[in-house]
C-alpha positions in Angstrom: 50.0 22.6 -14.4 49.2 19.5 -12.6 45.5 20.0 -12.3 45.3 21.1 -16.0 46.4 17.5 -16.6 44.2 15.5 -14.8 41.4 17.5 -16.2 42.7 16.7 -19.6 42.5 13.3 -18.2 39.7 13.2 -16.8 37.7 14.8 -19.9 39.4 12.1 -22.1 38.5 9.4 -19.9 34.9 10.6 -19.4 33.9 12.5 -22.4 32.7 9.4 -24.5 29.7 9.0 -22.0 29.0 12.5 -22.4 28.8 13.2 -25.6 26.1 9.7 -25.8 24.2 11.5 -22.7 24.0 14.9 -24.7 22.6 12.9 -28.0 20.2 11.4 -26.0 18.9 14.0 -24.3 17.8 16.2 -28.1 16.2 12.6 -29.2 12.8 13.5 -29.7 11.7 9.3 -29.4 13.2 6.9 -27.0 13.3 3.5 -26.8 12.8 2.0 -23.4 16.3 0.9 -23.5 17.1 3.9 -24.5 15.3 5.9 -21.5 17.5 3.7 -18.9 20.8 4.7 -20.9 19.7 8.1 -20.4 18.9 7.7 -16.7 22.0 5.9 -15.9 24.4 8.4 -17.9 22.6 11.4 -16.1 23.4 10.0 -13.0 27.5 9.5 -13.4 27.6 12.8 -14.8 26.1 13.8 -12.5 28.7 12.5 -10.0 31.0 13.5 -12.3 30.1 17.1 -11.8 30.2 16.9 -8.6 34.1 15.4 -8.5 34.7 18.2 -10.7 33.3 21.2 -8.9 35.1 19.1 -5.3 38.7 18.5 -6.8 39.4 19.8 -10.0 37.7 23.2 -10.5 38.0 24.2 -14.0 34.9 26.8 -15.0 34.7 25.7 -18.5 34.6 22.1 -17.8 31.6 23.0 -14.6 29.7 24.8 -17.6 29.4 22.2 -20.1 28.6 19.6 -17.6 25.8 21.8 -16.2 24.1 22.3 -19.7 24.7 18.3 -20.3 22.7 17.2 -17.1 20.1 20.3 -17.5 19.1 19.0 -20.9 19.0 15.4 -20.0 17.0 16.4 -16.8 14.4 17.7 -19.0 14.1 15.0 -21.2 13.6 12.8 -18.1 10.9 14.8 -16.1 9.1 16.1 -19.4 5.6 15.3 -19.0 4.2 12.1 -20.7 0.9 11.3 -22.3 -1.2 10.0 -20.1 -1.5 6.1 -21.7 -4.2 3.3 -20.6 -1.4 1.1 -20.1 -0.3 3.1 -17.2 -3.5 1.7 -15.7 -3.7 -1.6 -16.8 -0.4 -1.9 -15.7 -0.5 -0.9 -12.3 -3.9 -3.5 -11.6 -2.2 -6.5 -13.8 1.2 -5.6 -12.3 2.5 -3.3 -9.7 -0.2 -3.4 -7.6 -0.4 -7.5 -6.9 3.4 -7.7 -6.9 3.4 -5.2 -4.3 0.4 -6.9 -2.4 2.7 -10.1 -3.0 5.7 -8.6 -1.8 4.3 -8.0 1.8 2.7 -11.2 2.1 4.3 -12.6 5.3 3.3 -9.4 6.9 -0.3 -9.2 6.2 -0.9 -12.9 6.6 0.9 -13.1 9.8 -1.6 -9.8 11.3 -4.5 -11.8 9.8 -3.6 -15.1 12.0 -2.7 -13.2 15.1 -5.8 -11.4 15.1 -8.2 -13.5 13.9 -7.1 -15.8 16.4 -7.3 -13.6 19.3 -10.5 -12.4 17.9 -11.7 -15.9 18.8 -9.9 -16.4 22.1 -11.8 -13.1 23.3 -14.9 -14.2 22.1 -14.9 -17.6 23.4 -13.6 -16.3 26.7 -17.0 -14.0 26.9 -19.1 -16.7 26.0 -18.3 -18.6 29.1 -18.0 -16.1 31.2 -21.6 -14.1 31.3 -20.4 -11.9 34.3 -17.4 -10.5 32.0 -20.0 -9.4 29.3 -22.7 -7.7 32.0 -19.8 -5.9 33.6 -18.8 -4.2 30.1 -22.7 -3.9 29.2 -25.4 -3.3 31.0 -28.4 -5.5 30.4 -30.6 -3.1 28.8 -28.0 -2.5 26.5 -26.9 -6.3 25.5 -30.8 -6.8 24.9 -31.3 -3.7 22.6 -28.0 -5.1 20.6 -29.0 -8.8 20.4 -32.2 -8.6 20.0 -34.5 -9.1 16.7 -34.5 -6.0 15.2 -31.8 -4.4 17.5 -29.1 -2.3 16.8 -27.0 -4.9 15.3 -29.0 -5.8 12.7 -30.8 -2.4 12.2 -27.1 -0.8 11.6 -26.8 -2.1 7.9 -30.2 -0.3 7.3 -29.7 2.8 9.1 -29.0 5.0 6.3 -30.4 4.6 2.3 -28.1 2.0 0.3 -26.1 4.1 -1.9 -25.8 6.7 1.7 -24.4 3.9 3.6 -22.1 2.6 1.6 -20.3 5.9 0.5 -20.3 6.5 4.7 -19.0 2.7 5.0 -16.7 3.7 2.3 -15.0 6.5 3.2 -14.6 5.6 7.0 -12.8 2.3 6.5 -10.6 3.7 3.7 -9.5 6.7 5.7 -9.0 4.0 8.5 -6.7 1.9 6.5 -4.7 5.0 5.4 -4.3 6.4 8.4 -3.4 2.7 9.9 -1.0 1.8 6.7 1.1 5.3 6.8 1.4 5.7 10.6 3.7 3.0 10.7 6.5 5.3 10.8 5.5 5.8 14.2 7.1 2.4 15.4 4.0 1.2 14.4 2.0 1.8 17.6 -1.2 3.7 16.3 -1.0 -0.1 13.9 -1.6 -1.9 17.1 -4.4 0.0 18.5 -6.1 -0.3 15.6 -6.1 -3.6 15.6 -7.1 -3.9 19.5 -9.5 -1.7 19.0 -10.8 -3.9 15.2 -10.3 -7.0 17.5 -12.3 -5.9 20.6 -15.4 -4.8 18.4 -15.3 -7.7 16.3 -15.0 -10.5 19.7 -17.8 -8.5 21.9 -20.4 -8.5 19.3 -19.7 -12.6 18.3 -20.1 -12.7 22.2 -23.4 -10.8 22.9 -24.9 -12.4 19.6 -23.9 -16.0 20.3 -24.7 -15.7 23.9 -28.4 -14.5 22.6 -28.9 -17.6 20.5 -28.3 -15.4 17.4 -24.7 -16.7 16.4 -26.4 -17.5 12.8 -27.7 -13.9 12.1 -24.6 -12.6 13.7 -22.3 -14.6 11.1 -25.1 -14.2 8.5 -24.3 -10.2 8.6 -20.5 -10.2 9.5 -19.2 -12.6 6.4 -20.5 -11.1 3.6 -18.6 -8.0 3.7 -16.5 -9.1 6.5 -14.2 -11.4 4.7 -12.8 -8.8 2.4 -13.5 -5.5 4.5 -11.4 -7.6 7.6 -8.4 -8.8 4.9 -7.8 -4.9 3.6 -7.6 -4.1 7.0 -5.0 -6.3 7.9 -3.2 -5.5 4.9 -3.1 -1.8 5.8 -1.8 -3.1 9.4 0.7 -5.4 7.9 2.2 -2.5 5.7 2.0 -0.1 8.2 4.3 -2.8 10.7 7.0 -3.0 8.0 7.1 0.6 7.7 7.4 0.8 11.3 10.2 -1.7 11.0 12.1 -0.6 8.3 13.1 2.7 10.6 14.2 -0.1 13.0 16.2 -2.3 10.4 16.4 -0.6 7.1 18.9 -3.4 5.7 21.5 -2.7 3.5 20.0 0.6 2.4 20.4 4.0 4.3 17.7 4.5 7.1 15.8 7.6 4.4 16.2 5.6 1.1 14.7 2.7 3.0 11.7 5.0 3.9 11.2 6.1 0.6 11.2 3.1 -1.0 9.0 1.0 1.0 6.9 4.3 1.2 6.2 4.5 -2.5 5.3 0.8 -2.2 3.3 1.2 0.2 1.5 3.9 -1.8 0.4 1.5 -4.0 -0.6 -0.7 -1.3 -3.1 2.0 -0.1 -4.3 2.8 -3.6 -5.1 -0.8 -4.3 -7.2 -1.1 -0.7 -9.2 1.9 -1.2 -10.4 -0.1 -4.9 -11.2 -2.9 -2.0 -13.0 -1.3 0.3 -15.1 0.1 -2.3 -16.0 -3.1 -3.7 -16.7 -4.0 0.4 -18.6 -0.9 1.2 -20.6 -1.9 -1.9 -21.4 -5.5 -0.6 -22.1 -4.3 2.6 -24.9 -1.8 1.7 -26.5 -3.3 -1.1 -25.8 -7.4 -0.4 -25.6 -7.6 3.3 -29.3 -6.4 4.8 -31.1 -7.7 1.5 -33.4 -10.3 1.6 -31.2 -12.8 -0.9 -30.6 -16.3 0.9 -28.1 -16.1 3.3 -25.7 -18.8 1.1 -25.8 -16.5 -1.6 -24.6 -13.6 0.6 -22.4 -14.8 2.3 -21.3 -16.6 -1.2 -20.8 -13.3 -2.5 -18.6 -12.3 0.1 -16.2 -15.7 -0.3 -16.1 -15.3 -4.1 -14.8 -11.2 -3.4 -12.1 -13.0 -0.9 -11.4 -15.9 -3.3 -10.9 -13.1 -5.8 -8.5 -11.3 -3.8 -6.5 -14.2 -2.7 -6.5 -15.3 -6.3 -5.2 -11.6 -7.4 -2.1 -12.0 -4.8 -1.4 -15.0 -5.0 -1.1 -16.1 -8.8 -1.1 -13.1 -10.5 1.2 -11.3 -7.6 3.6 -14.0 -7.4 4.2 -14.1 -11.4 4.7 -10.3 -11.1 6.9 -10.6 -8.3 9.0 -13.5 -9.2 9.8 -11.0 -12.9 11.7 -8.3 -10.7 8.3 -6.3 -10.4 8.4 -5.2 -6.6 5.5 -2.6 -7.2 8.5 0.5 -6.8 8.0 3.0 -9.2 9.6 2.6 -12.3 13.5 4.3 -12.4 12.3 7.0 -14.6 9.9 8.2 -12.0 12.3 8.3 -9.2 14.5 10.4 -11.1 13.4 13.6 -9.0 14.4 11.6 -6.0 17.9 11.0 -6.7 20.7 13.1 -5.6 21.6 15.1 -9.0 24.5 18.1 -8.8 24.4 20.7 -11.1 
């Protein structure tokens, strides 16, 4: 008798909410304000199911629950029209909050390794028997010199060729940099040993040669943007790595998830940057335009960027956006009962 009246209880103080989730969920239109009332009831029925089915077991009670959050499921994972805005809003929104968001990551990888990019390089400047015992003669001269493999690289393959190659091997580089952060972030830092070591030998050999102009002349036009994606990949990839560490206030899996599905975005947004890199590299890099307007070219892609993340980040970030997906889309993710 005494369970029969805290069920009666507990329907009375619960069955307000609902009835509202039940209307909602055989609404054929939806406000927006209307879709997060719907989420929000789903999910404390949902808990309320779940308190039901735990401590006061009543069949009827587990039944009409059940229906309740299987319509309201529905409604919330029926498909959508596929809408421009979806894109438009990802570009002018998600995607530089969430570039925004991991600023102090990126940023910090890009001063570190730029820096030790020029410590390396300036240390194999000055010391010639360094660079002979990592290259032999023969090959330093067939790098450095006019028409060596340095320069002859950019043309080794027809434009549109090269850049698809260019393409598709740095953006399967940042991927596999940005989501093996997991991994402690380790396989982050030999990429960018290994991105650091290439870059500082050939400034070395070229600059040792006399050739420091042509060197530069080739590197910065897609350098500036190709080298900035990369860090942001490595940067991501680190706070993944350190959310396993230090998840914060969240559990250790819905600390994952999140920054994962953030960092999704991330790795969307730097495949659309590589692109645009691959396609400065093949087309504006070897071509026989002035080397201010090449590597002009290349500081206005940066500038771009920087721009991009900077203003048009921040102002997303700083109005909640976080670059998440929205709560209707993480609906699947939730723990649901019933």
């Amino acid at each position: 008798m005494g369970a029969k009246v805290d069920i009666d209880a507990f329907v009375i103080r619960h069955a307000a909410r609902w009835n509202r989730l039940d209307r909602l969920a055989r609404q054929h239109k939806l406000t927006v304000a209307e879709v997060d009332e719907l989420l929000e009831l789903h999910q404390a029925t949902a808990t309320d199911l779940s308190l039901v089915r735990t401590a006061l077991p009543d069949t009827e009670l587990i039944g009409r629950l059940s229906a309740t959050l299987a319509l309201s499921r529905s409604a919330l994972t029926a498909p959508r029209k596929f809408k421009w805005s979806s894109i438009t809003s990802f570009f002018s929104t998600k995607l530089p909050a969430a570039l925004y968001r991991y600023r102090y990551w990126w940023v910090t990888v890009a001063v570190l390794s730029l820096l030790v990019s020029f410590v390396l390089a300036w240390w194999l400047i000055k010391h010639p028997e360094a660079r002979t015992a990592l290259l032999p003669s023969s090959d330093i001269q067939q790098l450095t010199q006019p028409g060596g493999s340095f320069e002859t690289y950019y043309k080794s393959a027809p434009a549109q060729d090269f850049a698809a190659q260019v393409w598709t091997n740095n953006f399967w580089l940042a991927l596999g940099t940005l989501f093996s952060g997991p991994l402690l972030g380790l396989p982050v830092f030999y990429m960018l040993w290994e991105n650091t070591m290439n870059l500082s030998l050939n400034a070395a050999y070229m600059i040792s040669a006399g050739r420091g102009d042509v060197f530069f002349t080739l590197i910065l036009p897609h350098g500036m943007l190709e080298l900035t994606s990369l860090f942001v990949a490595a940067g991501v990839g680190l706070k993944l790595g350190w959310t396993m560490i230090d998840p914060g206030p969240r559990t250790r899996l819905a600390a994952l998830e999140q920054e994962g599905r953030i960092a999704s975005v991330v790795g969307i947004g730097m495949i659309c940057t590589l692109l645009c890199t691959g396609i400065i590299e093949a087309f504006v890099t070897p071509s026989n335009l002035p080397p201010a307007i090449r590597i002009g070219i290349g500081a206005l892609a940066e500038l771009a960027f920087l721009l991009y993340v900077f203003v048009i980040g921040r102002q997303a970030y700083l109005r909640g956006e976080t670059g998440d997906l929205d709560s209707i889309d993480q609906v699947d993710a939730l723990p649901v009962v019933g």
